[in-house]
C-alpha positions in Angstrom: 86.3 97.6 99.7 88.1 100.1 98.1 90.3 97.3 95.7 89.8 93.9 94.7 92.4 91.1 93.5 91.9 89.9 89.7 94.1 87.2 88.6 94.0 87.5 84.9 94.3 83.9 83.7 91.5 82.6 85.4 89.4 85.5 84.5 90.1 85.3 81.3 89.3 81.2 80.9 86.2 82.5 82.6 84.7 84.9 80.5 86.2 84.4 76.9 83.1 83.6 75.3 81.3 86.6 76.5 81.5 89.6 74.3 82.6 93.2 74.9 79.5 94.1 76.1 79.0 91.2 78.2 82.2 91.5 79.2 82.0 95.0 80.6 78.9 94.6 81.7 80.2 91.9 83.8 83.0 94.0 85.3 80.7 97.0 86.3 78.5 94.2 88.0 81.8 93.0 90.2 82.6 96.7 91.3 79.4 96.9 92.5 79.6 94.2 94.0 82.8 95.0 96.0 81.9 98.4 96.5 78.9 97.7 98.3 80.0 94.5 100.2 76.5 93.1 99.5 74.9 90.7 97.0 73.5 92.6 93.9 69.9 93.6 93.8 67.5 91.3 92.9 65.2 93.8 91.1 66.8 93.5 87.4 65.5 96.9 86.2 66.9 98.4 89.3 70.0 96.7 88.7 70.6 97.5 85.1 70.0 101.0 85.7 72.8 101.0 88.5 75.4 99.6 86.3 74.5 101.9 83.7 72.6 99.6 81.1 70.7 101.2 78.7 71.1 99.9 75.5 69.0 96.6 74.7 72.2 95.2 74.1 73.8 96.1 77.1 70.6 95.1 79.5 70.4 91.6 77.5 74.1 91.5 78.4 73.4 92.0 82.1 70.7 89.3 82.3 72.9 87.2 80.4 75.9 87.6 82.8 74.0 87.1 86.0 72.3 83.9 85.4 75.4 82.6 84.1 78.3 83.5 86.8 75.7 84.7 89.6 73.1 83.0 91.8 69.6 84.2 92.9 68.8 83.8 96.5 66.7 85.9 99.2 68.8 88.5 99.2 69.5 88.9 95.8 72.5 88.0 93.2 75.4 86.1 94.8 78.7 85.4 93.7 80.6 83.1 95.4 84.5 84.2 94.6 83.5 87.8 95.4 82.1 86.5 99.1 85.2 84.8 99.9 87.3 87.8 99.0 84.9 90.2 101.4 85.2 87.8 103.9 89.0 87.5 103.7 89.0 91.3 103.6 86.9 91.5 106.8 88.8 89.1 109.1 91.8 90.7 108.1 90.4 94.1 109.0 89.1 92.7 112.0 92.6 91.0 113.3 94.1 94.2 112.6 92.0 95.9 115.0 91.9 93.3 117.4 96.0 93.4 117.4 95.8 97.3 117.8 93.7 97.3 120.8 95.7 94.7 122.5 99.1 96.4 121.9 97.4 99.8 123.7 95.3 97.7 126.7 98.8 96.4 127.3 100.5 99.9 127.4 98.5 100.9 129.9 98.5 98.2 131.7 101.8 98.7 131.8 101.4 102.4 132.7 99.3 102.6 135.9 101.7 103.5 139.0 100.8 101.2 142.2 97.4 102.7 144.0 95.3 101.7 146.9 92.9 99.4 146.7 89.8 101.4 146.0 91.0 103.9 144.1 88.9 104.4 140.8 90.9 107.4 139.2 94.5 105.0 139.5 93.1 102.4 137.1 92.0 105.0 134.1 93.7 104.7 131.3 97.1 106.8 130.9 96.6 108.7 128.4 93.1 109.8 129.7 94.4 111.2 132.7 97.3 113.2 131.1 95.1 114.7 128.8 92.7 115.5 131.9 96.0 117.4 133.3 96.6 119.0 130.2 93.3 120.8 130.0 92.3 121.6 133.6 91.9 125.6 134.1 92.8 126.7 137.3 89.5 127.9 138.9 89.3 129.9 142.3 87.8 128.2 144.8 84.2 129.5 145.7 83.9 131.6 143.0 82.3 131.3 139.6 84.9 129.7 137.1 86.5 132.9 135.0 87.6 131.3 131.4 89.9 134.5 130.9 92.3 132.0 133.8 92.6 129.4 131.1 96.6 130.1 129.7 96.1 131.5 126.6 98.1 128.3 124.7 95.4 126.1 125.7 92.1 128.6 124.4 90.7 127.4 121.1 88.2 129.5 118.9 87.2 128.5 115.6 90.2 130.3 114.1 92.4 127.1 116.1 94.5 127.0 119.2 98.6 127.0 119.7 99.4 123.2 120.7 98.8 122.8 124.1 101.9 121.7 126.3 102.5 118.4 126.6 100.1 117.6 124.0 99.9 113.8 123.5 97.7 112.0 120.7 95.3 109.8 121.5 95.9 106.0 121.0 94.6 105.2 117.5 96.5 107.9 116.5 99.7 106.6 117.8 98.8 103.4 116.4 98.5 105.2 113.2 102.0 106.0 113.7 103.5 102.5 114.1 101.0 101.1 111.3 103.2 103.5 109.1 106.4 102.0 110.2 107.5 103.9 113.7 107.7 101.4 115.2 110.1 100.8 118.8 109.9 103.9 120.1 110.0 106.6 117.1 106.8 107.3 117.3 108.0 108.6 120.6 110.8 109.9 119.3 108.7 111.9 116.6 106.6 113.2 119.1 109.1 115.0 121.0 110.4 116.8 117.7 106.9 117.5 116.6 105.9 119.1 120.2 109.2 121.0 119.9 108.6 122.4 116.5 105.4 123.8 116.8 105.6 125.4 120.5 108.5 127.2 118.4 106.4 128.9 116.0 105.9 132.1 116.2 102.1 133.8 116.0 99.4 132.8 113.6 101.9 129.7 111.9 101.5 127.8 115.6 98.2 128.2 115.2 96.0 124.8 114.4 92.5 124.2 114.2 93.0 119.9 114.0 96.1 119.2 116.6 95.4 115.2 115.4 95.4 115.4 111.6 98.5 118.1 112.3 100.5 115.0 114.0 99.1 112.4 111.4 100.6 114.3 108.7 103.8 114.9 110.3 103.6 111.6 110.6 103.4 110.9 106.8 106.1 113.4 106.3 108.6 111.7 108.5 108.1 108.1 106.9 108.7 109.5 103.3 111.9 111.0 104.4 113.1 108.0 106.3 111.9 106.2 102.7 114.0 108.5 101.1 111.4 110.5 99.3 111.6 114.0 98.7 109.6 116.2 101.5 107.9 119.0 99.9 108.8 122.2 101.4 106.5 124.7 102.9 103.8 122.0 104.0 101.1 122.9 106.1 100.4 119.9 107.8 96.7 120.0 108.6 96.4 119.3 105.2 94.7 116.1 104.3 93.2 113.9 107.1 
């Protein structure tokens, strides 16, 4: 978990006879806690040494805390508020995936043209057979494949690659899209000017070594502005994934 809720007043009824060492000791014990998702370890030396403990006063104050707001059990120091919330956190996490992949299996449900009966390359997904279309060299027939056929747009070296025409994220990363806000159809919509923008570049400036974290940024840049925040100018967006 990389946050956790505190509500103040209940913490603070909690904890207001402990003192400041106590006190902080107790918080470093809860950011472990949350951090790892796990009960804390039952080895107390080991445990005092992860939460940074080395004073006398500060270890007393660990054992202190723990058998006061923690419980010893197999797998070592439970607490049960912080379960709950990493349980909430997880089935939320988990419905949010679980929506995601429903929204896509419908899309391409929705996207298979009619086939016959039989036919096992009809009922891939979309996307997978675009992308297959996208990349396919041309290769002479019985002769040994030549990669200088390949069109030059689609090559990639570890200097990058131009985008390749009609290049089409993948699903998550769509999904990233409408998680950001593009939502009924401009993620499309973004798409189009993103494809348009870089097949426009001239030389080295087309040239991207991470096509996907290029369109997730783009992303990001478009939702600020819609936001109304400043753009910076002069982004290179395979910046940060």
């Amino acid at each position: 978990m990389n946050y956790f809720e505190l509500h103040v007043g209940d913490y603070d009824k909690a904890t207001a006879h402990l003192t400041g060492c106590e006190d902080g000791m107790y918080g470093r014990l809860l950011r472990r806690y949350y951090d790892t998702e796990a009960p804390l370890c039952a080895d107390l030396k080991a445990l005092q040494r992860f939460v940074r403990a080395r004073s006398k006063e500060e270890q007393q104050a660990v054992q202190t805390v723990l058998e006061e707001f923690f419980v010893l059990e197999a797998d070592g120091w439970h607490h049960k508020r912080c379960d709950a919330e990493i349980q909430r956190y997880r089935d939320k996490s988990q419905k949010a995936r679980d929506s995601v992949s429903k929204r896509w299996a419908k899309r391409d449900a929705e996207a298979l043209p009619t086939h016959n009966e039989g036919s096992t390359e009809s009922v891939r997904p979309a996307y997978e057979r675009i992308t297959d279309d996208i990349h396919r060299a041309p290769v002479p027939r019985h002769q040994t494949p030549d990669t200088t056929l390949v069109p030059k747009v689609q090559r990639v070296s570890a200097k990058g690659s131009r985008l390749p025409q009609g290049w089409t994220p993948e699903p998550v990363h769509m999904a990233f899209a409408e998680s950001l806000g593009l939502r009924n159809g401009r993620a499309a919509a973004e798409l189009e000017k993103f494809r348009d923008y870089w097949a426009a570049q001239p030389g080295q400036k087309g040239v991207k070594t991470d096509w996907p974290a290029t369109w997730r940024n783009w992303v990001r840049r478009a939702v600020e502005a819609t936001a109304g925040k400043p753009a910076a100018q002069g982004v290179d967006f395979e910046g940060v994934h």
